[in-house]
C-alpha positions, 0 to 999 in steps of 0.5 A, spaced: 413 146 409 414 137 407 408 136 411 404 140 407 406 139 400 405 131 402 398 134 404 395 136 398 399 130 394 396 125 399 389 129 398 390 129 389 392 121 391 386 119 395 381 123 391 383 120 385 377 114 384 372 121 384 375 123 378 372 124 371 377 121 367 380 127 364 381 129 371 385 122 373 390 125 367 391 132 370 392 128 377 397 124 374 401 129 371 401 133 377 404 127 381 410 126 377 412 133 374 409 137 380 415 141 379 413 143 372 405 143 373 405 149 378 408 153 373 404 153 367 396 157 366 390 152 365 390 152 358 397 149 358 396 144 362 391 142 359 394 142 353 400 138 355 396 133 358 391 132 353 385 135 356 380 142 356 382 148 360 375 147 363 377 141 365 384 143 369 379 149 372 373 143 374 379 139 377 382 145 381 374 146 385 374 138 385 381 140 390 377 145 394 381 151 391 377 158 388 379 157 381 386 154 378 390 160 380 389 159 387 392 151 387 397 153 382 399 158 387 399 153 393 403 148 389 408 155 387 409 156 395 410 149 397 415 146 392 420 151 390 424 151 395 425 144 393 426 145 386 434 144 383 438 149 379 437 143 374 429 143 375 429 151 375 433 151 368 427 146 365 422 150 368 424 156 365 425 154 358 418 151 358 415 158 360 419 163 356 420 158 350 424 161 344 420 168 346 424 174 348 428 172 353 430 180 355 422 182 355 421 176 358 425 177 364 425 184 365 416 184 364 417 179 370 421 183 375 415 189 374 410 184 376 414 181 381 414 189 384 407 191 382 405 185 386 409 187 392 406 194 393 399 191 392 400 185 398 406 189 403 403 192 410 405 198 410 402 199 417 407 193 418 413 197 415 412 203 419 412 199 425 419 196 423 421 202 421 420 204 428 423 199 430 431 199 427 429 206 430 429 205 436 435 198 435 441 198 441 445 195 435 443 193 428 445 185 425 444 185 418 445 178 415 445 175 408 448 169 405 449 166 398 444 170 392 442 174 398 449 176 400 448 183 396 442 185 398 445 185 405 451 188 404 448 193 399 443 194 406 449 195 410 453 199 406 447 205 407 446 203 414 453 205 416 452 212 413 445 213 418 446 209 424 452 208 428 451 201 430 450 197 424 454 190 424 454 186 417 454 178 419 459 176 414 460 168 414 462 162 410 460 157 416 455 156 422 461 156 427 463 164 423 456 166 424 454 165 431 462 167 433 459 174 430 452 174 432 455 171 439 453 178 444 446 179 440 440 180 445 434 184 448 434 191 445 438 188 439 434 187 432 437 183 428 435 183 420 435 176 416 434 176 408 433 169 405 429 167 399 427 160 397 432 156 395 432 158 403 439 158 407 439 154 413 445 158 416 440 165 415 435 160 419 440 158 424 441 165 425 435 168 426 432 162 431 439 163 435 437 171 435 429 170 437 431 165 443 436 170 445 430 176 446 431 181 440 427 184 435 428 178 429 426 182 422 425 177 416 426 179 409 423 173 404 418 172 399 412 169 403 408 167 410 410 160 409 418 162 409 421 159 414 425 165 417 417 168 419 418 162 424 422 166 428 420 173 426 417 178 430 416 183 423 416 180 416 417 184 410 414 180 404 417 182 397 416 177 391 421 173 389 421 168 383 425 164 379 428 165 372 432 160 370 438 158 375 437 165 377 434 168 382 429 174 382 430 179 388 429 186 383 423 186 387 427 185 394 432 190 392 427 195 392 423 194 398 430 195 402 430 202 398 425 203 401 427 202 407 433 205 407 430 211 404 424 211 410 429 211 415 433 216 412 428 221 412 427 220 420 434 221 420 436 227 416 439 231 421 445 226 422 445 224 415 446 231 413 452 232 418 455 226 416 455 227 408 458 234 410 464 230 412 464 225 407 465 230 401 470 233 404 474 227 406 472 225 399 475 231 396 480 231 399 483 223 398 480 224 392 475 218 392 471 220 386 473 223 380 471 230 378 471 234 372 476 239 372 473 245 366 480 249 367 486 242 367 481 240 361 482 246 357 490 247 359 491 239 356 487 241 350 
């Protein structure tokens, strides 16, 4: 992925003698502030540098790119992996401003999850469907901002399939103690989203060399967990501030949770059958009891 961001730096530093002058300051800012340049419209751009929107639109074709929002697109995919928590604070700011910031958040994760439905395969999401299905054994592995996502998957996993191993780590050496006898058969789901974990990474590498089905959840083709995915779900991510958003990753493993539920219901529907009655009887959940309420009143 440095490659191809040194790519399109190295093409806006070798075009820049065709440039208009207007051109050469859009070129110049992007260079130096490509962190904050890949997060604002045209017309922002434009006006932080003291140019047209036209101008910053002229510039993109200039690139080769059909329109400004393919080339902001292109420098998102390709630098926000690189951003610090520093940068994404700056970043953050300079988008939501002194606006609402909860209508703002919360206006962005429904975009996050409408884009999503738009882009997701769904003839691939069948098809991994089919896949945990038909699974020897199921490793579920997440770390980091990533970690509730795996453990809220693997928590319902358990109550479907009997064969379910959420990967817990600290460390690389913990990671690969535990996904040690993974191999054909197996299908080993890996959820990571920029900044990418090179633990999740190393995993999925080690799994994939190993012959099992390599199942990546994260935000983008140019992940580098599709590297060594035989199936990938793509569920938009972004950042808003420090923080990451994975409102649109969480509902995409709904999803998936709900799809195999049904396939399963049979087996579901035993197992529930068996939990309320272990529930009631070491009184897992608190229940309203209409006649000791009365008899306290």
């Amino acid at each position: 992925m440095g490659d191809k961001k040194q790519g399109l730096i190295s093409k806006i530093e070798s075009s820049m003698t065709e440039f208009s002058k207007g051109q050469k300051l859009i070129a110049n800012y992007i260079l130096n502030h490509y962190d904050k340049a890949a997060f604002m419209t045209a017309a922002r751009l434009g006006k932080v540098v003291g140019v047209s929107e036209s101008t910053v639109v002229r510039f993109a074709s200039e690139l080769g790119y059909d329109g400004y929002p393919k080339l902001q697109k292109a420098l998102q995919e390709l630098i926000k992996t690189k951003l610090t928590a520093v940068q994404r604070m700056e970043v953050a700011s300079s988008q939501i401003g002194d606006h609402d910031v909860l209508s703002a958040v919360l206006h962005s994760d429904m975009d996050k999850i409408r884009i999503t439905l738009e882009e997701i395969d769904k003839q691939k999401f069948e098809s991994i469907i089919q896949t945990i299905l038909n699974a020897r054994k199921i490793y579920i592995l997440g770390v980091r901002s990533s970690a509730p996502l795996a453990s809220f998957l693997g928590f319902y996993f358990n109550l479907i399939f009997e064969n379910v191993r959420l990967v817990h780590t600290t460390s690389v050496s913990e990671m690969f103690e535990q996904i040690l006898r993974v191999g054909p058969g197996d299908v080993v789901i890996g959820i990571s989203f920029p900044r990418y974990s090179k633990r999740t990474i190393k995993a999925l590498q080690y799994a994939n060399r190993q012959g099992s089905e390599v199942v990546a959840i994260t935000d983008s083709l140019l992940s580098p967990l599709t590297d060594y995915a035989t199936h990938t779900i793509i569920a938009r991510s972004e950042m808003t501030s420090f923080v990451d958003s994975l409102v649109a990753p969480l509902s995409v493993i709904n999803a998936l949770i709900v799809a195999l539920g049904m396939r399963k219901k049979g087996d579901i529907y035993k197992t529930f059958e068996k939990l309320e009655h272990i529930w009631d009887q070491y009184q897992v959940y608190e229940k309203h009891d209409t006649e000791d309420s009365n008899r306290e009143v």
